[in-house]
C-alpha positions as CSV (number, residue, x, y, z in Angstrom):
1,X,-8.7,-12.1,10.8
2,X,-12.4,-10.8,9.0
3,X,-13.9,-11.4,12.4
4,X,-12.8,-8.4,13.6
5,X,-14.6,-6.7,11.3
6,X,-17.8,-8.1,12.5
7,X,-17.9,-5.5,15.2
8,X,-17.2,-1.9,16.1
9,X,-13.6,-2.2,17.8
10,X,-10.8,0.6,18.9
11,X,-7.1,0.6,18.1
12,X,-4.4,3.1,16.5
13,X,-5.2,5.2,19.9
14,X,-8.4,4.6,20.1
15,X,-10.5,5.3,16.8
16,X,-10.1,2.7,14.0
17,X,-13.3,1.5,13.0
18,X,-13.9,-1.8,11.9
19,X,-17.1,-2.9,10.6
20,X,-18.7,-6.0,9.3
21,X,-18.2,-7.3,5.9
22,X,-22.2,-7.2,4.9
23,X,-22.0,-3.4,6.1
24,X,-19.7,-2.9,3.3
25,X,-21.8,-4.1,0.5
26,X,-25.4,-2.5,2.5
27,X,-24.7,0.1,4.6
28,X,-24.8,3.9,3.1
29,X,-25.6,6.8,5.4
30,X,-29.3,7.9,5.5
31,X,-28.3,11.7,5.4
32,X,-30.1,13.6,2.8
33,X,-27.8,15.8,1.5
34,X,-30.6,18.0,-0.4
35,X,-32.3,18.8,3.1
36,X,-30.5,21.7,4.4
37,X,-29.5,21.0,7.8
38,X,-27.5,23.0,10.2
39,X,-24.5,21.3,10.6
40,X,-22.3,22.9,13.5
41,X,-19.3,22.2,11.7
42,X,-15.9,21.4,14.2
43,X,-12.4,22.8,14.0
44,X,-9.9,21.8,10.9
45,X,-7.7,20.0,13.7
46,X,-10.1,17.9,14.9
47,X,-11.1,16.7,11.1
48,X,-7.6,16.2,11.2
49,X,-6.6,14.1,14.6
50,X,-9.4,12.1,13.7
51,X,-8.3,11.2,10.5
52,X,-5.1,10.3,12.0
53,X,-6.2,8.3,14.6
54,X,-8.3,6.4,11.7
55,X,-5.5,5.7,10.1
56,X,-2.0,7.0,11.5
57,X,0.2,8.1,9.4
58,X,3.2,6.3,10.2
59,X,1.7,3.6,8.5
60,X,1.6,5.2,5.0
61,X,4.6,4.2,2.4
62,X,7.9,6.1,3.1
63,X,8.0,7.7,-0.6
64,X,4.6,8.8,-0.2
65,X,3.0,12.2,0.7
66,X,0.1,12.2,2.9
67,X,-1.8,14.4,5.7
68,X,-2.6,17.8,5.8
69,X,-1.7,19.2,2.4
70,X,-3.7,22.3,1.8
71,X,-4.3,24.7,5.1
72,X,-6.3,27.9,5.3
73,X,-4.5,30.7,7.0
74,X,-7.3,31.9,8.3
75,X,-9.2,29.5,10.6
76,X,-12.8,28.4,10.5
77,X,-15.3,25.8,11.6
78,X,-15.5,23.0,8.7
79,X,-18.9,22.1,8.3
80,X,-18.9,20.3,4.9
81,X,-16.2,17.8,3.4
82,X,-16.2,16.0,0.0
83,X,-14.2,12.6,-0.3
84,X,-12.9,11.6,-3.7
85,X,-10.5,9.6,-5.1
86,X,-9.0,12.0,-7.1
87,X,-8.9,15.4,-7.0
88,X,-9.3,16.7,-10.8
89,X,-10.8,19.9,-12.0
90,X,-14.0,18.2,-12.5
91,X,-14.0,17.3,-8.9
92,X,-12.4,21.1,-7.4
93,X,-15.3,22.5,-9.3
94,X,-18.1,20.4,-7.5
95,X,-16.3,21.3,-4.5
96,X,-16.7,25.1,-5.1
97,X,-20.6,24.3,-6.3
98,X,-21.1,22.7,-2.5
99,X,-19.1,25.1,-0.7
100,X,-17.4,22.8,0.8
101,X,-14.4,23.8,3.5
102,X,-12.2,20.4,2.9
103,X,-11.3,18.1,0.7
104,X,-10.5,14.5,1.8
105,X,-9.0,13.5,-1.3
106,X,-7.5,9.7,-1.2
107,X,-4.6,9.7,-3.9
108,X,-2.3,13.2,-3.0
109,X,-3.0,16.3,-4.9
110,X,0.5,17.5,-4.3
111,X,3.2,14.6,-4.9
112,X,6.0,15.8,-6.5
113,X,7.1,19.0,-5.1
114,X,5.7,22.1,-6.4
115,X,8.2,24.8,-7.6
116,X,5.8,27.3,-8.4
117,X,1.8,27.8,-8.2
118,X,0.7,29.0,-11.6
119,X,-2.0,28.8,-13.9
120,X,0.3,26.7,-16.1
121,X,-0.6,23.3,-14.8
122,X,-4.1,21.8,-13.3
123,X,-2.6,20.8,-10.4
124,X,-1.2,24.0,-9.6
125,X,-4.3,25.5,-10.7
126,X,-6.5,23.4,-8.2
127,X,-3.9,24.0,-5.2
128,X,-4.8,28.0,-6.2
129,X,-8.2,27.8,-6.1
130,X,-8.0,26.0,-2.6
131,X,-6.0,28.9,-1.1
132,X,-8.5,31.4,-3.0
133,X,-11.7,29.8,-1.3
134,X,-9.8,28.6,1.8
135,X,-10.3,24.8,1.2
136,X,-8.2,22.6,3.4
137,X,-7.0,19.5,1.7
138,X,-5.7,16.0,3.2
139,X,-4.9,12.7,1.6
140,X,-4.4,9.6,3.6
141,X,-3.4,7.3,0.5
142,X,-1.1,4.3,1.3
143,X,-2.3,4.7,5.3
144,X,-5.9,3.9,4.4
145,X,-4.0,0.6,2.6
146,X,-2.5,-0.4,5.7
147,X,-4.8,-0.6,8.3
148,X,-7.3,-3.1,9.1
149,X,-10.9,-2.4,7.7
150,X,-9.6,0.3,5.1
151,X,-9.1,-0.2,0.9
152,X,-7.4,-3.8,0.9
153,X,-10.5,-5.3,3.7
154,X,-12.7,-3.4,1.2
155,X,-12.1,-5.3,-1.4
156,X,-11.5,-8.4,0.6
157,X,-15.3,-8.1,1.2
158,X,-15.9,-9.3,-2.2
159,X,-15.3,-12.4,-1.1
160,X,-17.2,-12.2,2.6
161,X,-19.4,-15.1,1.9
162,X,-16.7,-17.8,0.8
163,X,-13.9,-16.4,3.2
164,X,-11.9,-18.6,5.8
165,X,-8.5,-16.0,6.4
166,X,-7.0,-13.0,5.3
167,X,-3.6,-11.7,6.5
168,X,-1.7,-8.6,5.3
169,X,0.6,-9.5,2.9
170,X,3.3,-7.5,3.9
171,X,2.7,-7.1,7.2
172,X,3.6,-4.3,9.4
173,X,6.6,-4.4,11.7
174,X,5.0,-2.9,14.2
175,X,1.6,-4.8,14.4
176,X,1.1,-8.3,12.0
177,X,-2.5,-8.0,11.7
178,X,-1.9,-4.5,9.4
179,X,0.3,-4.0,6.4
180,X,0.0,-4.0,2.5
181,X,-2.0,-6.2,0.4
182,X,-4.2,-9.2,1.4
183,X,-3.8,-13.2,1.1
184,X,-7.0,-14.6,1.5
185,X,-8.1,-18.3,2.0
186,X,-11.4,-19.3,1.0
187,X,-13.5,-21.8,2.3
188,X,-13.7,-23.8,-0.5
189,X,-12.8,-23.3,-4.1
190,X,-14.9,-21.5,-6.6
191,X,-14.8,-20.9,-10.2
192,X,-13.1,-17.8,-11.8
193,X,-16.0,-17.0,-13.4
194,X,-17.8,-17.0,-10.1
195,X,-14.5,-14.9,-8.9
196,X,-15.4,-12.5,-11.9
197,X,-19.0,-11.7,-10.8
198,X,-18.0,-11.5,-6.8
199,X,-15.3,-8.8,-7.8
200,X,-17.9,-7.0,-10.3
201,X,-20.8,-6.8,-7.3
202,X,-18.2,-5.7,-5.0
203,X,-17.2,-2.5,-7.2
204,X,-20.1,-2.0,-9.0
205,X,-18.0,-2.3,-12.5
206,X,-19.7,-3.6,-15.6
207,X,-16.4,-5.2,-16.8
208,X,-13.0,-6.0,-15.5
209,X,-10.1,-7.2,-17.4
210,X,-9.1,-11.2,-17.0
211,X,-5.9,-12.6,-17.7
212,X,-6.6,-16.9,-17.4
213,X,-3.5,-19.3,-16.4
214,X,-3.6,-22.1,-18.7
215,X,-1.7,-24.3,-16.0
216,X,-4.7,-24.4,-13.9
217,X,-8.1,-25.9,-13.6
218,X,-9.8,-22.1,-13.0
219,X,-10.6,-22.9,-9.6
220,X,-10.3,-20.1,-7.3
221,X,-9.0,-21.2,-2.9
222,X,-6.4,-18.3,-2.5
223,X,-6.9,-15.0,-3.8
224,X,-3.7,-11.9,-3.2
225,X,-5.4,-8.5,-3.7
226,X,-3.8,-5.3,-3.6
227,X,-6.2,-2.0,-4.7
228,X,-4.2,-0.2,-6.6
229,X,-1.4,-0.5,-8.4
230,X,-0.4,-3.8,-7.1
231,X,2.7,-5.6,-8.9
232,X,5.4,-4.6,-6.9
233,X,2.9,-6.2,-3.3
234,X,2.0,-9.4,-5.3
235,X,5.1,-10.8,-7.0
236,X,6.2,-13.5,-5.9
237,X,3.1,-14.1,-3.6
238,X,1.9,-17.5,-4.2
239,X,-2.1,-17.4,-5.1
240,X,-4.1,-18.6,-7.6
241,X,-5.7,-15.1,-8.4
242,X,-4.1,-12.0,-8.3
243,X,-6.9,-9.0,-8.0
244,X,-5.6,-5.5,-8.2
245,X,-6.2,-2.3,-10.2
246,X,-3.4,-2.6,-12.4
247,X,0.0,-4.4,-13.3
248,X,3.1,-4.5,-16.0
249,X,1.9,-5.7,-18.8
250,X,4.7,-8.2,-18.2
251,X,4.1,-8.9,-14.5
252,X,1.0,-10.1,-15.7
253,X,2.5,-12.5,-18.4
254,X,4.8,-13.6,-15.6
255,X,2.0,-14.7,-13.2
256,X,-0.3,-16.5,-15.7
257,X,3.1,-18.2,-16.7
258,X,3.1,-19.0,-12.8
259,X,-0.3,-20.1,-12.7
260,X,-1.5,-18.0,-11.4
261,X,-5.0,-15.7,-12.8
262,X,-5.3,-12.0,-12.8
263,X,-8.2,-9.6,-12.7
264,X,-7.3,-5.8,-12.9
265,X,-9.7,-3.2,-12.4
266,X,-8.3,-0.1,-13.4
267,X,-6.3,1.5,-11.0
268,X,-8.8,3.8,-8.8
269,X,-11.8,1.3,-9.5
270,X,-10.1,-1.1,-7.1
271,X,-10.2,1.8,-4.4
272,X,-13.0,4.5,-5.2
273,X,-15.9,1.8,-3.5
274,X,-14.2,2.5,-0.1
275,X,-15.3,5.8,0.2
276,X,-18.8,5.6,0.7
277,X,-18.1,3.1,3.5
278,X,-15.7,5.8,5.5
279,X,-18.6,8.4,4.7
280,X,-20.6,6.4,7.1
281,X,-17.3,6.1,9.7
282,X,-16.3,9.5,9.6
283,X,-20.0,10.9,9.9
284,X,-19.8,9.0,13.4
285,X,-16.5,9.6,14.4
286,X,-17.3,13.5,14.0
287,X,-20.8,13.2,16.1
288,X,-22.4,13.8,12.7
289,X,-21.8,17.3,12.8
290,X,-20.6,17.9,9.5
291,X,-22.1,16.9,6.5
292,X,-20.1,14.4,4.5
293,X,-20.2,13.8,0.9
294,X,-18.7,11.3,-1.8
295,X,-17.6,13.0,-4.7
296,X,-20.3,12.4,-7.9
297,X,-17.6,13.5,-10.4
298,X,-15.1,11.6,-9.6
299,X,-14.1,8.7,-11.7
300,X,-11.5,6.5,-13.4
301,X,-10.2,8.3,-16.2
302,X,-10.1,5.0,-18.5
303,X,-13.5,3.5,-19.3
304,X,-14.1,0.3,-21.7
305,X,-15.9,1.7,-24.6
């Protein structure tokens, strides 16, 4: 299935970018964001069709909330966008410091409905100070899971040296080759301490946590990854490593007891790496005529200390 990431290729009506497995670890986009350039900027609904033509949004989870969340009334060119993971007040306020006009924010501001906007609560805080400086927000979230070269091939690539397969996990009924999760196959086995360092280059973390099967050798051939929080994707999946951002504490106990390894992340560590690579995707698919920026304050809120 990874060769179709080693080229450029159209699908979900014509704009899903797939790229090559080495482009994920080397590729960032050579735009120097301290040069003021004159970005032209392009209507709000093109930002938008193009996101959804990335990544449509039929393929998102039913219970979850994704798309245009936030929209000006008044219409304007948007000639700046910030990705993130999050969108915290640390991150609304770096927003407001780059003027941005939108907010590309993975995991949904707004999830559970709103009854009010208030001072009362950050999020309803944030949602105000969108309206107030007319930032338009979107979140793709479980759509960016689905497809083919988005979070799950992401951290796939960890593994693009030693990979044979991958297949979705759950795969979607309308087209197998996209779904939830990942099973991959490696070409031969490797160690999980090898495992440990692949999935540490991958996301740039100093540490992840490892829970070992004592049923097994520690050699590594199939590996079932879901960014995230992955538990309810990977039971029952048969693997020797499960890699995800987070499970139950008793999910966990469950798989080692299965023999099966685990290596969490943190929840938004298994995800945040993606977003410098669809910098690069949606600088082209927009003609590079807005500047594009990952979020610098963004960040896991738990941290090994």
């Amino acid at each position: 299935m990874f060769r179709h990431l080693r080229e450029l290729r159209q699908s979900c009506k014509g704009l899903i970018s797939y790229v090559t497995l080495k482009h994920y670890h080397n590729t960032f986009c050579t735009m120097n964001t301290d040069i003021k350039l004159n970005f032209t900027g392009v209507p709000l609904k093109q930002v938008v069709d193009t996101m959804q033509q990335f990544a449509d949004l039929s393929l998102a989870a039913s219970w979850d909330n994704v798309g245009l969340l936030i929209e000006p009334t008044e219409t304007k060119l948007i000639s700046h966008i910030l990705l993130t993971n999050d969108l915290t007040e640390s991150v609304m306020q770096e927003a407001l410091d780059l003027k941005t006009d939108m907010i590309i924010t993975y995991h949904p501001l707004i999830f559970a409905p709103m009854k009010s906007v208030t001072t009362r609560s950050w999020k309803e805080k944030i949602v105000a100070k969108c309206l107030e400086n007319r930032i338009a927000v979107y979140s793709p979230h479980t759509s960016f899971d689905s497809i083919r070269g988005g979070v799950n091939d992401w951290l796939a690539s960890a593994f693009e040296n030693v990979l044979k397969s991958s297949a979705p996990i759950q795969p979607s009924a309308k087209d197998s080759n996209i779904g939830y999760g990942r099973m991959c196959i490696l070409k031969n086995e490797i160690s999980i301490e090898e495992t440990v360092q692949l999935v540490k280059k991958c996301t740039g973390l100093k540490y992840v946590r490892l829970a070992r099967s004592h049923l097994t050798d520690g050699l590594i051939k199939t590996v079932a990854i879901c960014a995230g929080s992955g538990g309810s994707v990977l039971k029952g999946t048969p693997a020797n490593l499960y890699l995800t951002g987070e499970m139950l504490h008793h999910d966990v106990l469950d798989a080692t007891h299965q023999g099966i390894n685990v290596i969490l992340t943190n929840h938004s560590d298994s995800e945040r790496g993606f977003l410098r690579i669809f910098a690069c995707t949606l600088n082209d698919l927009l003609n590079k005529s807005v500047l594009i920026e990952v979020s610098k304050n963004d960040a896991d809120p738990l941290e090994t200390v």
